[in-house]
N, C-alpha and C positions, 0 to 999 in steps of 0.2 A: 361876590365872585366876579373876577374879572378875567374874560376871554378875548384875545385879541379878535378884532374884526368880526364880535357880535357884542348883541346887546341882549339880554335876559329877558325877556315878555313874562312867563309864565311857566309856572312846573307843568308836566303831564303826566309822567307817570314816576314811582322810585320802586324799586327792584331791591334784591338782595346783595347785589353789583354793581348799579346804575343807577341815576337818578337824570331822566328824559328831561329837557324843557322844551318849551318854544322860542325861540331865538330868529333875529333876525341879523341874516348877514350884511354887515354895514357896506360893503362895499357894492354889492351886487344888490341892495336893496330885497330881498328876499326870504321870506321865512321860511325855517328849518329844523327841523331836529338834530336839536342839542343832544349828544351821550354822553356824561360823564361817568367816570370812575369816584364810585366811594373815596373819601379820603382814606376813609379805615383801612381798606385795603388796598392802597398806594404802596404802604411800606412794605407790603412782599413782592421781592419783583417778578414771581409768579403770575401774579393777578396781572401788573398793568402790560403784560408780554402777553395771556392770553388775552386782555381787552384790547392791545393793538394788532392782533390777532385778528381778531371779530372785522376791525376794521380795513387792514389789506385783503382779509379776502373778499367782505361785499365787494371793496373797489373793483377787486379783478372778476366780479360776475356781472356782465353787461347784460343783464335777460330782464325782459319787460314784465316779469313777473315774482323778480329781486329787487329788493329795496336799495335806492341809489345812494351811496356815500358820496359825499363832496369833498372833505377835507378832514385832516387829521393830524393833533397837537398835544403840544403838552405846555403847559402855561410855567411861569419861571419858581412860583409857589409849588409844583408837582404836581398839579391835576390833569389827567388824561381826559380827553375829551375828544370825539369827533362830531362833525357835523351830515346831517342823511338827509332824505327826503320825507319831506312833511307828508304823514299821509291822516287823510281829514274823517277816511269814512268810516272808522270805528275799524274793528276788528269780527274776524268770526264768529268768537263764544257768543258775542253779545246777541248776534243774528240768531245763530242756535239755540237764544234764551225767548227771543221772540217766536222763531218757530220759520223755517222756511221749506221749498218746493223741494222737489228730487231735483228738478230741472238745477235749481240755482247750486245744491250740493253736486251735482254732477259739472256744472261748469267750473265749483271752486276747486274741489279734486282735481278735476283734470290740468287747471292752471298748474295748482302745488307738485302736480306728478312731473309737470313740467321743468318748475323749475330746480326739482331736487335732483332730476336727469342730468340737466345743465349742469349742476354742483357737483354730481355725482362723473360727471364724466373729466372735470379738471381737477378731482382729486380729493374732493372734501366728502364730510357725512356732517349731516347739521346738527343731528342728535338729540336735538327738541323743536319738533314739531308736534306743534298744539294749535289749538284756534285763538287763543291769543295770540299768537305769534301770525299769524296771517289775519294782514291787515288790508284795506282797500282805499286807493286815490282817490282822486273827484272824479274821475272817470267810472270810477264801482271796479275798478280793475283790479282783481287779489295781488298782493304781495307778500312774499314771506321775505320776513325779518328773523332778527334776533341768533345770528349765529355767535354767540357771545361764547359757547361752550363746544361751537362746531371744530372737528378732528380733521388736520389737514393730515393726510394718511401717510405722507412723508414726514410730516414733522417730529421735531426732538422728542423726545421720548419727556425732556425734563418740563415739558411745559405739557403734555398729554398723556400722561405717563399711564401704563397697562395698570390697571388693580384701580382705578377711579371711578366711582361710580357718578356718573355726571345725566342729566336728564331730568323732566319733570316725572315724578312719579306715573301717574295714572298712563303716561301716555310711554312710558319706560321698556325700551324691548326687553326680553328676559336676562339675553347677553349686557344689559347697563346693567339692570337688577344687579346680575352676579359680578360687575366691576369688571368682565373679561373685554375682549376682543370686540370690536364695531367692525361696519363695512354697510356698504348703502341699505343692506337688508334690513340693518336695525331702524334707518330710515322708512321703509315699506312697510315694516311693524307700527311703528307710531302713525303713520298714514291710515295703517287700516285703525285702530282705536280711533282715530280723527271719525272715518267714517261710521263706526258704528254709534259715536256720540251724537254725529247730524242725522243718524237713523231715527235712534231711539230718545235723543237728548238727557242721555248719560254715558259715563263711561263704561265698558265690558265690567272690570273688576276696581271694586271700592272697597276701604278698610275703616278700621281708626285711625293709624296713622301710613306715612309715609313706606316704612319697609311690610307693613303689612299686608299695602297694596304691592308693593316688590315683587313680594311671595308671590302672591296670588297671579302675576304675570308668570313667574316660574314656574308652578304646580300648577295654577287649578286650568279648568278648561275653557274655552269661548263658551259662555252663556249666549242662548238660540236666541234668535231677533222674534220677533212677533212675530205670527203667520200671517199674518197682511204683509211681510217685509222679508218673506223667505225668498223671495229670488235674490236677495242679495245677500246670503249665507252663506253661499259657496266663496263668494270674494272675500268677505268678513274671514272667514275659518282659512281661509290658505293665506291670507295677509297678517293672521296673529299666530300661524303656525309657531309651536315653542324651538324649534329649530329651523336657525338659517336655511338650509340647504328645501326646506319643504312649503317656504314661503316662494311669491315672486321675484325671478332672480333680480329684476329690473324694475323700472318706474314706467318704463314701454309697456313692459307686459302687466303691470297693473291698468293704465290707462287702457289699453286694450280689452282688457276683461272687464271694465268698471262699463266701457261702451258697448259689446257684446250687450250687457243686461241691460245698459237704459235704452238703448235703441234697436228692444229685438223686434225684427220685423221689419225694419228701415234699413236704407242703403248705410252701412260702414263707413263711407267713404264720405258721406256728408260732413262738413265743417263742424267742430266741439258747439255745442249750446252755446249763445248770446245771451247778454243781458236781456234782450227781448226775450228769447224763451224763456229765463228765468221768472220773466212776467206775468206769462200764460199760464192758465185756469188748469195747470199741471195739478196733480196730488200732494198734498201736505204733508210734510214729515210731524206729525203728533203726539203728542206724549200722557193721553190720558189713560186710566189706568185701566180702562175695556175702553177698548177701537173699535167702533162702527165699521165692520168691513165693508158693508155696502153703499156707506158714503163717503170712500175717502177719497175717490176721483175727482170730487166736485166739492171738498170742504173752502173755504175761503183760508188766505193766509193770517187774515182778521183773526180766526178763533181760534189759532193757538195760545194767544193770551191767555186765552181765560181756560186752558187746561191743565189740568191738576197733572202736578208728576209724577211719573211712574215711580211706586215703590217696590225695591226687588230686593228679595230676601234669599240668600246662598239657601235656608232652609225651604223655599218656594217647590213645590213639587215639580216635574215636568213631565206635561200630559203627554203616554205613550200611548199609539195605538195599535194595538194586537193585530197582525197579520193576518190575513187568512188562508188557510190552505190553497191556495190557488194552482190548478194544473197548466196555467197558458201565462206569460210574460205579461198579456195586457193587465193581466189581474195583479199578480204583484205592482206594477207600478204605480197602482191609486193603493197602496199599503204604504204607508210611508211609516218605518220608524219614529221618527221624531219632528216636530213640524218644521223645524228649519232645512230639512233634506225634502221637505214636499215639492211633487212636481205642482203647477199651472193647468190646472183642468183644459185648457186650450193643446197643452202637450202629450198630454198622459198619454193620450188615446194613441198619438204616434209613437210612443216611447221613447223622446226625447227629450237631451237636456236644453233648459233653460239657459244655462251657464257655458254652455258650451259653442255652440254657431246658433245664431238666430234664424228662426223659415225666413229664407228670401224665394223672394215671389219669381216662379221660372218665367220665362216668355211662353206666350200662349203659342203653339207648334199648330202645321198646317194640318187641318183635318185629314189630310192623308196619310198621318203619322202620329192618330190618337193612341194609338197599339203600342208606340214607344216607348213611353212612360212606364206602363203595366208591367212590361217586360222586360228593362231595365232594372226596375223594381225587386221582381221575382229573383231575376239573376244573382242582384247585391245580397237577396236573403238566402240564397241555395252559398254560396261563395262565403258567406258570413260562417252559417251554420257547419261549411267542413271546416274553414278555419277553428272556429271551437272545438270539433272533435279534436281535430290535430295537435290543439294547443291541450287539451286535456288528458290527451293519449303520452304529449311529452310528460305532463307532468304528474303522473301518475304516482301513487302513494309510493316511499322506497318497501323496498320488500323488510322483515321486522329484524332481521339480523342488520341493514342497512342504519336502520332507525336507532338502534342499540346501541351504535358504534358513537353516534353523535354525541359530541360534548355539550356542556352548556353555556359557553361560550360560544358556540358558535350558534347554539341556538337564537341566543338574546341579541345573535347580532344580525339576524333577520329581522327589519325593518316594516317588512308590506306583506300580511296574512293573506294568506289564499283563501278564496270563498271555497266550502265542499262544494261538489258538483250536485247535492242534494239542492241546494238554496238557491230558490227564485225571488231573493227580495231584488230590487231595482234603485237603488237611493242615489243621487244626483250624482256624477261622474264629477269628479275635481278639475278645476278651470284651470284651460289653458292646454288640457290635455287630448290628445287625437282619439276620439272614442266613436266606433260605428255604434249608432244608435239604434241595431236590429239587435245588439249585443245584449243578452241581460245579465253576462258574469260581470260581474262587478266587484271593485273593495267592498268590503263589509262594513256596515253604518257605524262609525264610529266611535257612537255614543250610546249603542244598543249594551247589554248584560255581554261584559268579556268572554271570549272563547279560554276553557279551560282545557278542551285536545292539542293537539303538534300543528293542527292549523294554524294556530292565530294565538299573540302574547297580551298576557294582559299588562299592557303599558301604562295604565295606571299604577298599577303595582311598582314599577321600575322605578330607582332612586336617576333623578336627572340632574342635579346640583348635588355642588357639595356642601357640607354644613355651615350652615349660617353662620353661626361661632368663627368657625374656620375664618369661613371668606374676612367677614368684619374686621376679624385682628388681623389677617394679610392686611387688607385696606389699609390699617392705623398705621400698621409698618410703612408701610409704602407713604402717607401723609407723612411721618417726622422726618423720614428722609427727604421727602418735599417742600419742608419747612410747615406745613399747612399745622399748625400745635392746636389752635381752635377758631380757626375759619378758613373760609368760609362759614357759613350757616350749616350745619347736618353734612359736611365733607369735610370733615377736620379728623384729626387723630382720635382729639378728647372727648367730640361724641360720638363715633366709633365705641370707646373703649367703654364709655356711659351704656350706649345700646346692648354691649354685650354681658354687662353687668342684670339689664332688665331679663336677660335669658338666664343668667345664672348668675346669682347676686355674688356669688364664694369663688370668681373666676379668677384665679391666682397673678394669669396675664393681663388683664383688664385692670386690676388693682395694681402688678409692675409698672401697667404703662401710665396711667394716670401720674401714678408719682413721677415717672421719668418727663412726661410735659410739666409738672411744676419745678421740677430740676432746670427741665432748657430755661424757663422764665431766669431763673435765678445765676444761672450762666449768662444769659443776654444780659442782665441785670449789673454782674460782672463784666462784660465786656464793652459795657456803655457807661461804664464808672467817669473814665479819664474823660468825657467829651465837658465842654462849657456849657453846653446847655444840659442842665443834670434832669429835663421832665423825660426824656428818653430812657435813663437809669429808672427812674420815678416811677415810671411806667411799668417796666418791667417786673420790678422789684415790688410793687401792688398786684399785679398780675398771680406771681409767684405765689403771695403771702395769701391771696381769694382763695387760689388753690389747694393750698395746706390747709386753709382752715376749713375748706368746706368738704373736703375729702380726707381731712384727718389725718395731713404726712406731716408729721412732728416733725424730720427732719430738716425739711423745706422751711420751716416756721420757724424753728429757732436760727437756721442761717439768716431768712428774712430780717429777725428782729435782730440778729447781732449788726448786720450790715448797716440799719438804718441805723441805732447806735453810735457806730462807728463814725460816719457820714454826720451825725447830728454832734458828735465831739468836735470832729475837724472842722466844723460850718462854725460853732461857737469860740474854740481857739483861735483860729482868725478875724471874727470878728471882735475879739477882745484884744489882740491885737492891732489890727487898724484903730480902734476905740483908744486904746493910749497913743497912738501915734497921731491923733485927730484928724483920720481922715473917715469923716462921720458919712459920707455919702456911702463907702465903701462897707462899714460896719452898720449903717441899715441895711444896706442890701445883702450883707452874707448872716445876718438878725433873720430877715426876712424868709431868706432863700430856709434857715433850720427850721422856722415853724411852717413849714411848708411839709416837715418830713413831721411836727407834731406841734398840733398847735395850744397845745396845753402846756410847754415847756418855760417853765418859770424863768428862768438865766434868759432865756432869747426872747423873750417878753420883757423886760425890766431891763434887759441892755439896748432894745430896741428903742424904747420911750427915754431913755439916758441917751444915746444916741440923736437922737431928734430933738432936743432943748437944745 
């Protein structure tokens, strides 16, 4: 391979799209990362539009926490290629595989909230962020990479087109899952899965394959972190909300809540973590399979090596514990439903959240105004408590002719259950949110046994996508019209129409479409007839013929074999013709060119050796 104004050193990494090297640029004396474009997928000019894509937009993100592009080409052969910033220090997953601090997860989050801000505010959504994709200089400084399949939210439809399901799985917001609509929040999705991976060094939901885990971003619910790791449950559960609208609207207000929890008890206003605090004798993120809750303040970063990985099983029970009758607010709040909604024994006792504002420490007041405090005090809890009556007085049960009247639609399209005024559970107040903390009406615990009265819906019950089948064969429609017949890898028509086969083998459309991509082959195939160089037809026309044969469309298969035929007649009439006219260079090479379409063919064998004497 030859790139103007570098020289190849070494491969780094090859991809599904790309294949990375290290390269040095000749001119500037500098090494760099090389990206190239697949050959394979040169020829749809899908692909090399979204890979130059990938490349104007790093250039137009100037932030110290973007990976810097240099330059950007296409060599006279057709190979797309740009050149970026070498970066040396490994990537995330790998850190997360060794095991690192909160501290250092908290400085790499808040880098990446940064820079998806930055991107998110000049228009784009990345749409795969993962910890491979964030990588670090020789500085240790995060940077995210890899916008190879990021959505510039103005762009053409034909190069981003709605119904594409693009992202890495595990880290997949639900809206990719279902191929719809993006907007940064699908970014703040996969941020939170980032985090709960450097939590617990797995992802939320894992499958067999690829749409399995899809699903399970669709349907199933955030699996609870460890109770050593519940203060950060509230971020974790509002950051994979299954709806946009109930996640963080912003990467502000993620960073905001992510520093709320790591620095409660400390001024806000302090500068984000240093690689020096990442340093310090901070708490380990761990992944064995019982936590020592009592030593995890002072484990060393050394012994995450050598701990075994957490195995978690959807059939895993999850420990509830029974409430108690409690007459007073203190009591309910050391009841905690489930342990990821547990408050901090440091808290409890004042019945506040964790997740919410952290105790900052008052100024100590002049002893002639120790009575202030008390009485301040008292005031917010008399002021709280008629606010409650008041609010409870509004919303008083409707009278039962009132109730009777209501549809059910408009039932379902109540969103947020009213706690009865009977329930004193207390469970963490959702981040971000303005909550007096004398208050003990609360939402009701999420993950507690469904309300089956007019209070509260059971939303698990409620159908939230629509059928798998469905969506797929939209997808496949939307690929043949994109040219996409079978690739990419797993974004293509034909395994689309494959996947939907594994759902129902007897699916009438699945079996249409199939045949109709071995059709396009054999139309390309036609349409590549007339050119000089026949491995373009060649190509095609094998394509087609794999097709028919391995999905059994007859009709594809006998067009295939008439065509080659055909092609294998006119290859031998002319070279039997140049052959008496003696121009023997001409009739090897069209001898040649027929056993190229069958090389068993006796006439183009024996004229080719006649030929050549």
């Amino acid at each position: 391979m030859d790139f103007p104004g570098y020289s190849i050193v070494s491969e780094i990494g090859r991809g599904g799209m790309a294949t990375v090297y290290r390269a040095r640029q000749v001119m500037l004396d500098r090494e760099v990362a090389l990206k190239v474009l697949n050959r394979a997928l040169s020829a749809e000019p899908s692909n090399a539009q979204r890979f130059l894509q990938e490349a104007r937009m790093l250039a137009s993100l100037e932030h110290p926490n973007v990976v810097s592009v240099y330059d950007v080409g296409v060599t006279p052969d057709g190979s797309y290629y740009f050149s970026m910033q070498l970066l040396e220090g490994g990537d995330f997953s790998a850190r997360l595989q060794r095991g690192v601090s909160e501290a250092e997860v908290v400085r790499v989050l808040t880098a990446v909230a940064d820079a998806l801000a930055y991107a998110h505010a000049r228009g784009y959504v990345h749409r795969d962020v993962t910890p491979s994709n964030i990588l670090f200089d020789t500085e240790d400084k995060p940077r995210l990479t890899d916008f190879g399949i990021a959505l510039a939210m103005a762009m053409s439809s034909r190069i981003t087109a709605s119904g594409l399901s693009v992202g890495t799985s595990h880290y997949m917001s639900p809206e990719q899952a279902r191929g719809g609509e993006v907007d940064p929040r699908s970014d703040i999705y996969s941020l939170g899965v980032v985090t709960y991976e450097a939590l617990t060094g797995h992802t939320p939901f894992r499958g067999a394959d690829s749409f399995a885990v899809a699903y399970a971003h669709v349907y199933e619910p955030v699996p609870p972190l460890p109770e050593a790791l519940s203060k950060w449950q509230p971020l974790v559960d509002r950051s994979l909300a299954k709806n946009p609208e109930d996640r963080f609207q912003d990467c502000a207000a993620f960073t905001a809540a992510l520093r709320r929890i790591a620095f409660a008890g400390r001024n806000l206003d302090a500068a984000p973590p240093t690689r020096a605090d990442a340093d310090a004798p901070t708490r380990v993120i761990l992944r064995p399979r019982e936590r020592p809750v009592a030593n995890v303040e002072a484990t060393p970063v050394e012994a995450v090596a050598e701990a075994p990985d957490v195995k978690v099983s959807r059939d895993t029970p999850t420990l509830r514990r029974k409430r108690p009758k409690a007459s007073s607010d203190a009591a309910a709040a050391d009841a905690p439903t489930v342990p990821y909604l547990r408050r901090p024994a440091a808290l409890a006792d004042a019945g506040k959240s964790p997740a919410i504002e952290p105790p900052v420490e008052a100024p100590q007041a002049a002893p002639q105004r120790r009575w202030l405090g008390p009485v301040l005090a008292l005031l917010g809890v008399v002021l709280a408590v008629g606010a409650i009556g008041l609010w409870r007085l509004s919303h008083r049960a409707p009278a039962p002719d009132a109730v009777a009247t209501q549809t059910a639609p408009e039932t379902q399209a109540t969103a947020t259950p009213v706690t009865p005024a009977a329930s004193t559970e207390s469970p963490a107040p959702e981040l971000g949110a303005e909550v007096d903390s004398t208050d003990a009406t609360v939402i009701d615990d999420p993950m507690a046994t469904p309300q089956t009265s007019s209070d509260g819906l059971d939303t698990a019950a409620q159908q939230t996508v629509i059928d798998p089948v469905k969506a797929l064969l939209a997808l496949a429609r939307n690929d043949i019209a994109e040219r996409r017949y079978s690739s990419p890898p797993g974004r293509n028509a034909l395994d689309r129409y494959r996947l939907v086969q594994r759902f129902e083998p007897n699916n009438a459309d699945a079996r249409s479409g199939i045949e109709q991509v071995a059709g396009i082959y054999l139309r390309l195939a036609d349409e590549a007839a007339g050119d000089d160089d026949p491995s373009l037809w060649l190509g095609y026309l094998q394509r087609a013929d794999e097709l028919a044969q391995q999905f059994k469309v007859t009709a594809v298969s006998e067009g295939a074999a008439s065509r080659r035929a055909a092609r294998l007649k006119q290859l031998l009439d002319a070279a039997e013709v140049a052959a008496t006219a003696w121009n023997r260079d001409e009739a090897v090479r069209l001898y040649e060119r027929a056993l190229t379409l069958d090389p068993t063919q006796r006439d183009a064998k024996e004229g080719l050796a006649q030929a050549k004497r």
